[in-house]
C-alpha positions in Angstrom: 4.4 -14.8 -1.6 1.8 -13.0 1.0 2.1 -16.5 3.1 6.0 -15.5 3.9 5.7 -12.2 4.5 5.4 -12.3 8.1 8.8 -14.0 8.1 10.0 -10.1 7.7 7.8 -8.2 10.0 9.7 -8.0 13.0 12.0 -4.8 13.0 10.2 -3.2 10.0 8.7 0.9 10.2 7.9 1.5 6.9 6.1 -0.7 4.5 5.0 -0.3 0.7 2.1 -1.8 -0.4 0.9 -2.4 -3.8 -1.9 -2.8 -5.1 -2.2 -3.2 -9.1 -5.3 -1.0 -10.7 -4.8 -2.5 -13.8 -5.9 -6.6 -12.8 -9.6 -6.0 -11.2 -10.0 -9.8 -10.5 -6.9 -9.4 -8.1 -7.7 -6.1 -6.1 -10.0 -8.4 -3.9 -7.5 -10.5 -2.9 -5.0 -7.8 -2.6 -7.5 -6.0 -0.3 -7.7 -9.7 2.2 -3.8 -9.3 2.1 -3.9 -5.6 3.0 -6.2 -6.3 5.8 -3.8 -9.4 7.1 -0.8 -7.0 7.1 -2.4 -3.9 8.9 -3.1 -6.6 11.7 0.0 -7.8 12.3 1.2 -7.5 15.9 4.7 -6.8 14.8 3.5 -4.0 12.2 1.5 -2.1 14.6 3.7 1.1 14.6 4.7 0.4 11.2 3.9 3.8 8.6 2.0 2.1 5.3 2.8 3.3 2.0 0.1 2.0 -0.3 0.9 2.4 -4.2 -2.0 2.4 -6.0 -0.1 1.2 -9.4 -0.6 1.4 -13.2 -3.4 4.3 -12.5 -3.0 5.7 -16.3 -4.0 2.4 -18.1 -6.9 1.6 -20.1 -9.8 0.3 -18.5 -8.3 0.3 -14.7 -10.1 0.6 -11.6 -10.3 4.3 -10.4 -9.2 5.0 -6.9 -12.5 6.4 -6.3 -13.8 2.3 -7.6 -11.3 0.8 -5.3 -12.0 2.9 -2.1 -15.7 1.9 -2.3 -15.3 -1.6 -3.4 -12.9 -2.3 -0.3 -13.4 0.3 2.2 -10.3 1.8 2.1 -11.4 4.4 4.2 -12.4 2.3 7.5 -9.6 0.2 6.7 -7.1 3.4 7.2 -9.3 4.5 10.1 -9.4 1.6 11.7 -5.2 -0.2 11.5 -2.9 0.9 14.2 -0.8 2.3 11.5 0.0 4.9 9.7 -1.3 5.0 6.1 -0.9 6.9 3.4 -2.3 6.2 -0.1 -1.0 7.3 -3.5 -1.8 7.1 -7.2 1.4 5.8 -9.3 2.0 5.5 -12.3 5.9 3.8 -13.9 5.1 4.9 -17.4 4.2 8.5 -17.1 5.8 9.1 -14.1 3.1 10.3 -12.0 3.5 9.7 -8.0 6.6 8.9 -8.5 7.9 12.0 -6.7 5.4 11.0 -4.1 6.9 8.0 -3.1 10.6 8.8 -3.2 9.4 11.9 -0.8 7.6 9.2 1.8 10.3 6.5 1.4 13.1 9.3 2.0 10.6 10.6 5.3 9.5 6.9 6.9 13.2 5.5 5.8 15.8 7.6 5.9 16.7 7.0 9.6 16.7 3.5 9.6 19.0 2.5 6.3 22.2 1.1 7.1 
């Protein structure tokens, strides 16, 4: 799907990116996708939600894992966005809250 994306950048300001804890042998590639949105010209003032999903399953990638193993923290520093990265969890619930608040905050004047 990442290939297609771009087809939808133009017009966007808020933008939720997930990232699955869960499948290890994809967070590399999900990081390369990450990286190829954050420098698109049309996302540059774009605010960046990224979901850091399934974070209560057995045998996931911690965030601490993730954020050394790609960076996170020169990626953030270093896009022309604004990001903001949360720990989320369907089953249990956790950082849902979290998400609805930022979707409600980076959204709620641009629904129609």
């Amino acid at each position: 799907m990442g290939p297609i994306w771009k087809n939808y950048y133009q017009g966007t300001t808020a933008l939720m990116f997930v990232i699955d804890l869960a499948n290890r042998q994809q967070v590399s590639a999900s990081c390369v996708q990450l990286m190829d949105v954050l420098a698109a010209e049309p996302l540059n003032g774009c605010n960046v939600l990224v979901v850091l999903n399934k974070c209560d399953q057995p045998m996931t990638m911690s965030r601490l894992e993730l954020e050394n193993m790609i960076r996170l923290d020169e990626i953030v520093s270093n896009c022309r966005q604004k990001v903001s990265v949360l720990e989320v969890s369907a089953v249990s619930g956790t950082g849902l809250q979290q998400v609805a608040q930022w979707l409600d905050i980076n959204t709620h004047d641009h629904i129609t």
